[in-house]
C-alpha positions as CSV (number, residue, x, y, z in Angstrom):
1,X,56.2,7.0,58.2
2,X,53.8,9.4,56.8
3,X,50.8,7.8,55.3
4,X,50.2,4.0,55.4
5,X,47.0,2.7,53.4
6,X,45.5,0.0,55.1
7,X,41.9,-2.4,54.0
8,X,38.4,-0.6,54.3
9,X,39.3,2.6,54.1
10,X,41.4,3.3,57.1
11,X,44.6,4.6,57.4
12,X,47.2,6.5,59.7
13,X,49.0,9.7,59.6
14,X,52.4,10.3,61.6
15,X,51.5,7.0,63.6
16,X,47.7,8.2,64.2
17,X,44.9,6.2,62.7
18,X,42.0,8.1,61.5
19,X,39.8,6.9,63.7
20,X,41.5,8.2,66.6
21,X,40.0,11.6,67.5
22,X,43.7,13.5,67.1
23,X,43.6,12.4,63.8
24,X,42.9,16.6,62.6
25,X,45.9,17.7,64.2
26,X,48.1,14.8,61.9
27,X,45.8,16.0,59.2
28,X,46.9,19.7,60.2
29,X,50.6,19.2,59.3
30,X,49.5,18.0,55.5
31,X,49.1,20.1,52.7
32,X,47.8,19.0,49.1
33,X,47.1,19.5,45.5
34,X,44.8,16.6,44.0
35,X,44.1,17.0,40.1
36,X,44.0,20.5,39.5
37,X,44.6,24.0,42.4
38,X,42.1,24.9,44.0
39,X,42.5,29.0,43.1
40,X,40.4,31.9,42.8
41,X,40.4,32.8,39.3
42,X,39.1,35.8,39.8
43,X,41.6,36.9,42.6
44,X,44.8,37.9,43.4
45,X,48.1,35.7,44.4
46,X,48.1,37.6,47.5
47,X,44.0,37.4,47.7
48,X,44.3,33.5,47.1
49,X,46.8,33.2,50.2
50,X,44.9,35.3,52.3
51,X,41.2,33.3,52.1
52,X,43.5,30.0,52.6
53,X,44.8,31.6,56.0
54,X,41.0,32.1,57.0
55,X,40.0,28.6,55.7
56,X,43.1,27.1,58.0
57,X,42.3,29.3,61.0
58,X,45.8,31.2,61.1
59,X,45.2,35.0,61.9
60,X,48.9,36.2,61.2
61,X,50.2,36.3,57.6
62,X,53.3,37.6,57.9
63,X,54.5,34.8,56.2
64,X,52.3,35.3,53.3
65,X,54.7,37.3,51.0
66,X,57.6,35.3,52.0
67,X,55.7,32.3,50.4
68,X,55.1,34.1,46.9
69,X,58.5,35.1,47.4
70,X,59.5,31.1,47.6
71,X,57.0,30.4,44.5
72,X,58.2,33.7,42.4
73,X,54.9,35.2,42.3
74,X,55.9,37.6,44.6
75,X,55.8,40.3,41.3
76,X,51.5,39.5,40.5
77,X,50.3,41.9,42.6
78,X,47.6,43.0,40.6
79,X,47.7,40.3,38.5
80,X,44.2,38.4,38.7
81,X,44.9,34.4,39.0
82,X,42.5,33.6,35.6
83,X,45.4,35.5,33.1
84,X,48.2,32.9,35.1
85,X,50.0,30.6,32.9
86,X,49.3,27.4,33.6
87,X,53.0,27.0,35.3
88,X,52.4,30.0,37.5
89,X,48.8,28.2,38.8
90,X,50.1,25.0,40.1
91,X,53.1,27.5,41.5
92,X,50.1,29.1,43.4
93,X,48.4,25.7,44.5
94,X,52.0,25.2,46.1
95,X,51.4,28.3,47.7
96,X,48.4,27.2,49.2
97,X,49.2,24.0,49.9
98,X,52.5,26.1,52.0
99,X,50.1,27.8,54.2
100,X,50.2,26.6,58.2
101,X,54.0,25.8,57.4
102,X,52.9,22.1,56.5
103,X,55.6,19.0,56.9
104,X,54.3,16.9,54.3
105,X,53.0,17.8,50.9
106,X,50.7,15.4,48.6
107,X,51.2,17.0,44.8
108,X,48.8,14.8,42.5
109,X,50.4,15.3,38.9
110,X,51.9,18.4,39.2
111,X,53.5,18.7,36.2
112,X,50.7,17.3,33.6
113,X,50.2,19.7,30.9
114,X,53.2,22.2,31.5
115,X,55.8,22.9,28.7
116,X,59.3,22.7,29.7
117,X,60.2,25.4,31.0
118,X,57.4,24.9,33.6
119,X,58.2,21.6,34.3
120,X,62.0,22.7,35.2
121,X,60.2,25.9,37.4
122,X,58.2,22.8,39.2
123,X,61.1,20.6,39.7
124,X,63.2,23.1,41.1
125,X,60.3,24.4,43.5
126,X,60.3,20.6,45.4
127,X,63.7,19.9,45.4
128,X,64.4,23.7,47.2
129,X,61.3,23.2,49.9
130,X,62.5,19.9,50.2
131,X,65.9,21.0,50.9
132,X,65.7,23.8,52.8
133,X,62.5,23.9,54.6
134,X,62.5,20.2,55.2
135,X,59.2,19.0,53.5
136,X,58.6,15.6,52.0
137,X,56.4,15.6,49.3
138,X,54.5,12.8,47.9
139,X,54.0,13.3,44.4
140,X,51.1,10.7,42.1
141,X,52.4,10.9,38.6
142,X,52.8,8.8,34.7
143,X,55.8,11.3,34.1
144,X,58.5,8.4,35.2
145,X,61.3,10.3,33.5
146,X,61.0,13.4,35.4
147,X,60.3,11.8,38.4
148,X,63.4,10.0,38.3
149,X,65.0,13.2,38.8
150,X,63.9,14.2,42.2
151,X,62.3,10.8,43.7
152,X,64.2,9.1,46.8
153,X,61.8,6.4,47.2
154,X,59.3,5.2,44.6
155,X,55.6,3.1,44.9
156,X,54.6,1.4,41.6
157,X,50.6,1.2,41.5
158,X,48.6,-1.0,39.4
159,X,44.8,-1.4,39.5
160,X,44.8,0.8,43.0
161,X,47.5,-1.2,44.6
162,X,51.0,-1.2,45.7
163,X,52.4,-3.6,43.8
164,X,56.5,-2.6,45.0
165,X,58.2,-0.3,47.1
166,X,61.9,0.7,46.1
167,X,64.7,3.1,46.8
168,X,66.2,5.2,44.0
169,X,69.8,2.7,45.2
170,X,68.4,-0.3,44.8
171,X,66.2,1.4,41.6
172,X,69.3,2.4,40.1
173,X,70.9,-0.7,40.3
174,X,68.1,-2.8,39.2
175,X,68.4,-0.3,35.5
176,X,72.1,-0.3,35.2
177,X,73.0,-1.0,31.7
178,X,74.5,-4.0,30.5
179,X,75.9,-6.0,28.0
180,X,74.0,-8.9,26.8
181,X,75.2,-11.7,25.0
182,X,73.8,-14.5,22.7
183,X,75.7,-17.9,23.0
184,X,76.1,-21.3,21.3
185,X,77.2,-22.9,24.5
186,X,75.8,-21.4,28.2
187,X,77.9,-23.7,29.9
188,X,81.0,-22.4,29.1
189,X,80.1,-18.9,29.2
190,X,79.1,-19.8,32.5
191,X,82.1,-21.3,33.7
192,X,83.9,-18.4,32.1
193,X,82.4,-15.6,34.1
194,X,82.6,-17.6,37.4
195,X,86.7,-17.9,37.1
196,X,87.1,-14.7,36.1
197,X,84.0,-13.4,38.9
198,X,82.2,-11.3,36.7
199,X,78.4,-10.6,37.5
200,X,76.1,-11.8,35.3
201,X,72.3,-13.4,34.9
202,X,71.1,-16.3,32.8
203,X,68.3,-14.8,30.8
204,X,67.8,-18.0,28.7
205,X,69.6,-21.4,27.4
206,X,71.8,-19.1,24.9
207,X,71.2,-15.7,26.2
208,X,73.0,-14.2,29.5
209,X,73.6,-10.0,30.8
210,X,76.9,-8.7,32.1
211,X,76.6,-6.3,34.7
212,X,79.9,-5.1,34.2
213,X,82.1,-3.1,31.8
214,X,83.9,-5.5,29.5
215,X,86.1,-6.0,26.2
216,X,83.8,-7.4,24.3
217,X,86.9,-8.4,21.5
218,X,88.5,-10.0,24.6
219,X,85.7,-11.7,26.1
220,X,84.3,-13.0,22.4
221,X,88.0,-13.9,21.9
222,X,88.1,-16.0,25.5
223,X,85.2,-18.1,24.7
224,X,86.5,-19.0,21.6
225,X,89.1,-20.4,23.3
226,X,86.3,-22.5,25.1
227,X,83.9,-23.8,21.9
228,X,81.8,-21.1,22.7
229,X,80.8,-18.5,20.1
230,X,79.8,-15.5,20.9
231,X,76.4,-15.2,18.4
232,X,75.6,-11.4,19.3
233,X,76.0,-8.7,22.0
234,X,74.2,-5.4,22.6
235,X,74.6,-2.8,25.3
236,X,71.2,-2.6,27.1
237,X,69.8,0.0,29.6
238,X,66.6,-0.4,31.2
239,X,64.4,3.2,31.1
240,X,61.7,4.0,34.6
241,X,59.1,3.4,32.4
242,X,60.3,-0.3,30.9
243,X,61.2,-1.1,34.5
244,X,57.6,-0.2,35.3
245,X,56.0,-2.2,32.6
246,X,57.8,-5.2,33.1
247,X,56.6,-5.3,36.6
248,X,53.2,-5.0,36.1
249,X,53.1,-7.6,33.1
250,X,53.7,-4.9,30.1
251,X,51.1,-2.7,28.2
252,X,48.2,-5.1,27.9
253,X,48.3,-5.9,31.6
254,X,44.4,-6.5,32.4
């Protein structure tokens, strides 16, 4: 809906390719952080804002204190940007990114190198612009975890590609735990699950998953009953990041 890559360098923003001449006004409604925020260090907050409303061509900043107001740097007045925390800088790249009221906000790893309590101040910045003033944000990051936390929709990239596309449903049901289970006869453990329609998956010719929650003593007790020994179980739960690996091939993926 937003941004659609396409070959050779061309793409389209809000249905507009960029070789169509209204291509600046899609361009208009974007706002961006890539690697690090591009700040002043030796200015204000407020000094920051005010040379982004000159760059973007916006005369009235009215809004400007209600936007360090939304980032909580509303209190730096003096403060020069250099003696910022780290937190409170990518706070102020949001800022910027905020001015011209943008609909759509690219955040290139905007939580690399913050402690936790930054992280959390990050976090709770996206999901509240999100929520409130309606922006969607697309956000490049290795920090799965935390992603998992706020993402609706998810691209996996490997070698500058999109390799699949996911909601955080079908995510989510895709790393649902399990119980897996390590039998001397498939077959019947097969035949089992069918009669009494439990979901499962063949993994191998002795190993299958259970999607659902079970007695293990009465399941390990029912395929007795059937020649079937049950040779191990273990609960399983599949993290963002295994998930990840395993779709790309694992760590030594060339």
């Amino acid at each position: 809906m937003i941004c659609k890559s396409l070959l050779f360098g061309t793409y389209s923003i809000y249905g507009i390719s960029n070789k169509n001449k209204e291509i600046g006004r899609s361009r208009g409604r974007m706002g961006a952080i890539i690697e690090n925020p591009s700040i002043c260090l030796n200015m204000t907050a407020e000094e920051n804002l005010k040379e982004q409303y000159k760059i973007v061509g916006i005369p009235d900043e009215e809004s400007l204190y209600e936007i360090l107001k939304i980032v909580k740097l509303e209190n730096t007045k003096n403060k020069k940007a250099k003696y910022f925390s780290l937190g409170m800088k990518q706070r102020l790249g949001i800022a910027i990114a905020l001015v011209g009221k943008p609909d759509f906000i690219l955040l290139d790893e905007p939580i690399n190198g913050l402690d936790p309590e930054g992280i959390i101040e990050i976090r709770e910045l996206i999901l509240k612009l999100n929520k409130e003033n309606g922006i969607t944000f697309l956000i490049s990051s290795h920090y799965l975890d935390e992603l998992s936390k706020i993402a609706t929709c998810y691209g996996f990239m490997d070698k500058g590609r999109i390799v699949k596309e996911i909601s955080k449903k079908e995510l989510e049901q895709n790393l649902k735990s399990r119980i897996q289970l390590k039998v001397d006869n498939i077959k019947e453990c097969i035949k089992y699950l069918e009669e009494t329609h439990t979901h499962y998956k063949i993994i191998s010719d002795e190993i299958i998953d259970i999607y659902e929650k079970i007695n293990v003593t009465e399941i390990v007790s029912a395929l007795s009953k059937r020649n079937c020994i049950v040779n191990n179980f273990q609960e399983k739960g599949e993290t963002l990041e295994s998930y990840y690996l395993n779709l790309i091939g694992g760590v030594d993926n060339d």
